[in-house]
VEXBAGU-188324 format. One record per residue: residue number from 1; residue in three letters; chain; x, y, z of N, C-alpha, C in turn. Coordinates in steps of 0.2 Angstrom, whole numbers, plus 5000, padded with zeros to 4 digits. Atoms other than C-alpha are relative to their C-alpha. Example, Ala and Ser with C-alpha at 12.3 -4.5 7.8 and 13.67 -1.06 7.14 Angstrom:
+------+--------+------+------+------+------+------+------+------+------+------+------+
! miba ! torkol ! zavo !   nX !   nY !   nZ !  caX !  caY !  caZ !   cX !   cY !   cZ !
+------+--------+------+------+------+------+------+------+------+------+------+------+
!    1 !    Ala !    A ! 5004 ! 4994 ! 5000 ! 5062 ! 4978 ! 5039 ! 5004 ! 5006 ! 5000 !
!    2 !    Ser !    A ! 4996 ! 4994 ! 4999 ! 5068 ! 4995 ! 5036 ! 4996 ! 5005 ! 5003 !
+------+--------+------+------+------+------+------+------+------+------+------+------+
This chain:
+------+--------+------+------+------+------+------+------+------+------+------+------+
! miba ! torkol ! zavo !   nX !   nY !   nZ !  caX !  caY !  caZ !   cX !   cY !   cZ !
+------+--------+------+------+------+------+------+------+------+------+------+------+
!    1 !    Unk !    A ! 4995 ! 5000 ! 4995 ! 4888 ! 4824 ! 4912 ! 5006 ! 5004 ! 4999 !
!    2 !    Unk !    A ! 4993 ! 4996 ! 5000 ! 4903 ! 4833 ! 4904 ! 4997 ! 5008 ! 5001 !
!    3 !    Unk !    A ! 5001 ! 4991 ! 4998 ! 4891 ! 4849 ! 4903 ! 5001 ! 5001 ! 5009 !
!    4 !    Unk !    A ! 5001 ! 4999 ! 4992 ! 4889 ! 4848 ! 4921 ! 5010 ! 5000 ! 5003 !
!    5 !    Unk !    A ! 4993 ! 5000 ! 4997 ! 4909 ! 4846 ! 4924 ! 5001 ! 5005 ! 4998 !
!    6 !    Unk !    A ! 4997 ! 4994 ! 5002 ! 4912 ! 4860 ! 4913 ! 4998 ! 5006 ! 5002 !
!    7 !    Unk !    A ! 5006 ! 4994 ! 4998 ! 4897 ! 4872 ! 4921 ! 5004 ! 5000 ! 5007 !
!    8 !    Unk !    A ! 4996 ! 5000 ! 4995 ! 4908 ! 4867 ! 4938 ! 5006 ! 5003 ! 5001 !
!    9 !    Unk !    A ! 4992 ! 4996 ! 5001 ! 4925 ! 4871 ! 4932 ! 5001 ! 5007 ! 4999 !
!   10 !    Unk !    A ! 5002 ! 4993 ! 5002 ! 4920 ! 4886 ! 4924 ! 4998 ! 5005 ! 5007 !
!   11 !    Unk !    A ! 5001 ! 4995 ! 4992 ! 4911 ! 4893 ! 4941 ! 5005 ! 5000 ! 5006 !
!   12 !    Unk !    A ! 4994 ! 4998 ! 4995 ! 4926 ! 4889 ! 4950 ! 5003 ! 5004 ! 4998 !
!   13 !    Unk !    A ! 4996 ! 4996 ! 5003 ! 4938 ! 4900 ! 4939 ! 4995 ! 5007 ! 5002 !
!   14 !    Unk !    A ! 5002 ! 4992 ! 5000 ! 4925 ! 4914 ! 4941 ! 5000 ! 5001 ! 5009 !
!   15 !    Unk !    A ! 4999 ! 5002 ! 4993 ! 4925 ! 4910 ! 4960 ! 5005 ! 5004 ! 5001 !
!   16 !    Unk !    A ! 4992 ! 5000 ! 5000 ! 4942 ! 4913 ! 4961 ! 5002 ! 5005 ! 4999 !
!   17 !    Unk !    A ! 4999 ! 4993 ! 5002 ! 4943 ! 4929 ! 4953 ! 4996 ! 5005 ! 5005 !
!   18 !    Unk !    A ! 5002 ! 4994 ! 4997 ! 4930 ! 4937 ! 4963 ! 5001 ! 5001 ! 5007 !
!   19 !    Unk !    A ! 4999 ! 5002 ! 4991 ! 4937 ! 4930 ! 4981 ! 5008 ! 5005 ! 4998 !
!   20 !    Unk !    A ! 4994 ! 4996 ! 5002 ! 4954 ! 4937 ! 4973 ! 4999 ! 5009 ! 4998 !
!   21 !    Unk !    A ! 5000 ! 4995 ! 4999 ! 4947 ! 4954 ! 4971 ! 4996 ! 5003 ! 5007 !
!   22 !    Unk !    A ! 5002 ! 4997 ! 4993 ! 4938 ! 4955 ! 4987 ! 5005 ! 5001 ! 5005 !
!   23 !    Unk !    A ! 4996 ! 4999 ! 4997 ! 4953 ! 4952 ! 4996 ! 5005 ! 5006 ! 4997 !
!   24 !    Unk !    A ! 4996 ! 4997 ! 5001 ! 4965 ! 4964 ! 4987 ! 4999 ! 5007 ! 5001 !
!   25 !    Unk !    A ! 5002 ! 4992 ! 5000 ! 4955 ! 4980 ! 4985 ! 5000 ! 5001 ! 5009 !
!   26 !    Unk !    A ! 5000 ! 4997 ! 4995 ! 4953 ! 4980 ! 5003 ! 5008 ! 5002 ! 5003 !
!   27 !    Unk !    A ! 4994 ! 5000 ! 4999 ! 4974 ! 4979 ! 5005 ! 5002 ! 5006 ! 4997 !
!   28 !    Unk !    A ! 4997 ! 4996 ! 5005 ! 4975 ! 4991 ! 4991 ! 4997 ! 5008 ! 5006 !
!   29 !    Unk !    A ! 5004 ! 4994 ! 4994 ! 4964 ! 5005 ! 5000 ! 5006 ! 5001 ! 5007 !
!   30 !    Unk !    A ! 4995 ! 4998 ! 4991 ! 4973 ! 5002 ! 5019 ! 5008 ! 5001 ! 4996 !
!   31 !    Unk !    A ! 4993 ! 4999 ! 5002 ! 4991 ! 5003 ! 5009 ! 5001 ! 5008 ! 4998 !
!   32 !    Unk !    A ! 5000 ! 4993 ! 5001 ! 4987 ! 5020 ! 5002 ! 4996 ! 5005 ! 5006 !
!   33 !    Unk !    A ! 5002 ! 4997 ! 4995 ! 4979 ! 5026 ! 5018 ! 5005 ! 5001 ! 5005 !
!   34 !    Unk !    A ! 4993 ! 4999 ! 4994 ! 4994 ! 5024 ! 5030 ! 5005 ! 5002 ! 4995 !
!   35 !    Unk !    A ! 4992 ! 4996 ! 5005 ! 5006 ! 5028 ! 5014 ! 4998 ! 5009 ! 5004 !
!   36 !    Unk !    A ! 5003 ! 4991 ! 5002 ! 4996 ! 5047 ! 5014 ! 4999 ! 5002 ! 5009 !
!   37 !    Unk !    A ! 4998 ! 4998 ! 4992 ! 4997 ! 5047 ! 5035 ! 5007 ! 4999 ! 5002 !
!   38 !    Unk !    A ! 4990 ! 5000 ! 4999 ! 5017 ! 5042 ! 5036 ! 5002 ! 5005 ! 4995 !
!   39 !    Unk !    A ! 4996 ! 4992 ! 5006 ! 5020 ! 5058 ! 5021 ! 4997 ! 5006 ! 5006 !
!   40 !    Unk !    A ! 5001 ! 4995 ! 4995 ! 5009 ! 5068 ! 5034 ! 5002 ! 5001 ! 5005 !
!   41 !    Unk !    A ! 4998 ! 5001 ! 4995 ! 5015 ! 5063 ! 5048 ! 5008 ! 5004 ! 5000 !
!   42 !    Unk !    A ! 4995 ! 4994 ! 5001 ! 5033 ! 5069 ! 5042 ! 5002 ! 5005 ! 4998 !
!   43 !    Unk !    A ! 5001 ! 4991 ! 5002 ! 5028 ! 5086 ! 5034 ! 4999 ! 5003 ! 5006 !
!   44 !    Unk !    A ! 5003 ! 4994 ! 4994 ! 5020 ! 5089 ! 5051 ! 5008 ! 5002 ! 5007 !
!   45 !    Unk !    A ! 4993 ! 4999 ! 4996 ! 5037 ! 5084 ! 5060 ! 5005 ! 5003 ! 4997 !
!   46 !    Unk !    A ! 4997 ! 4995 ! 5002 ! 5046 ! 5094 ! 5051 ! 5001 ! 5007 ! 5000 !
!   47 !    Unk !    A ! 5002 ! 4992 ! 4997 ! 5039 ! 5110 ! 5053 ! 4999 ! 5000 ! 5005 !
!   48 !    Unk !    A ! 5001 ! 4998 ! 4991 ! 5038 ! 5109 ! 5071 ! 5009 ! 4999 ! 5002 !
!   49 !    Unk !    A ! 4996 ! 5001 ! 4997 ! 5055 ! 5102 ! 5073 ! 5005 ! 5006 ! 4999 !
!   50 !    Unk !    A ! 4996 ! 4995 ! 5003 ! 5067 ! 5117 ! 5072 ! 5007 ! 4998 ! 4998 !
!   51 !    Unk !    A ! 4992 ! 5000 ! 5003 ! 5085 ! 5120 ! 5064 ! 5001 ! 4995 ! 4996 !
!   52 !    Unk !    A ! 4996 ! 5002 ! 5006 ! 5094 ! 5113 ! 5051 ! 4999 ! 4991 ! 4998 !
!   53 !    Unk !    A ! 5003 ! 5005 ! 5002 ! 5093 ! 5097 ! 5043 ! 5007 ! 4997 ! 5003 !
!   54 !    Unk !    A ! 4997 ! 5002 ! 4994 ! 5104 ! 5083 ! 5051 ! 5007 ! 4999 ! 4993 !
!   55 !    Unk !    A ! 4995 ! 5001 ! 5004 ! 5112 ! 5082 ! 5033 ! 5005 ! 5006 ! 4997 !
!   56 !    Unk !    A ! 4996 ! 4994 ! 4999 ! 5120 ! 5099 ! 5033 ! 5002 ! 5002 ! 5004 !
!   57 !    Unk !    A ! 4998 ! 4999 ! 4993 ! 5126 ! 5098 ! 5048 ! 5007 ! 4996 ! 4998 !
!   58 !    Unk !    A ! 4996 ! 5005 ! 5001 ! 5136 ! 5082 ! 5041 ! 5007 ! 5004 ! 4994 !
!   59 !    Unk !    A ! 4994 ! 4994 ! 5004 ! 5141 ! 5091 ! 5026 ! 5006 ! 5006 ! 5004 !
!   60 !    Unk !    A ! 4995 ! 4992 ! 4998 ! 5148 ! 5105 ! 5035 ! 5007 ! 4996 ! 5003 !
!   61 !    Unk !    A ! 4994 ! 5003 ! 4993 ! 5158 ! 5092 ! 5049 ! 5005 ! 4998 ! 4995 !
!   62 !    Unk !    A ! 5000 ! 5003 ! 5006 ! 5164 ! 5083 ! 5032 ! 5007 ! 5006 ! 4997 !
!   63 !    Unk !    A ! 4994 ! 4995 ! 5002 ! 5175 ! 5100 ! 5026 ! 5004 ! 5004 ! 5005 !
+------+--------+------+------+------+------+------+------+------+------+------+------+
C-alpha cells in the first residue's frame, strides 16, 4: 500500500511539471512574437514619419 501512495505522489509531481511547461512555452513564444512586432512596428514609424524628433525640439524650447 505505501508503494502505491508513493507511485501516486511521485506521478503527481511529474504531472505538474509537464502541465507547468505546456503552459508557459506557449506564453514564452507569443511574448517574443509581439515583443519583435512592437520593435517593428516603431522602426517602420519612424522612417515614415518626417522631421525631427519631438525631443530636440524640447531641448531647443528649453535654451
Amino acid at each position: 500500500m505505501k508503494k502505491l501512495q508513493f507511485i501516486v505522489i511521485a506521478s503527481m509531481f511529474m504531472l505538474q511539471a509537464c502541465v507547468h511547461k505546456i503552459v508557459t512555452v506557449p506564453v514564452k513564444v507569443a511574448y517574443k512574437t509581439t515583443k519583435g512586432v512592437v520593435k517593428g512596428t516603431v522602426a517602420v514609424t519612424k522612417a515614415i514619419i518626417p522631421g525631427d524628433s519631438s525631443d530636440k525640439k524640447d531641448k531647443d524650447d528649453k535654451e
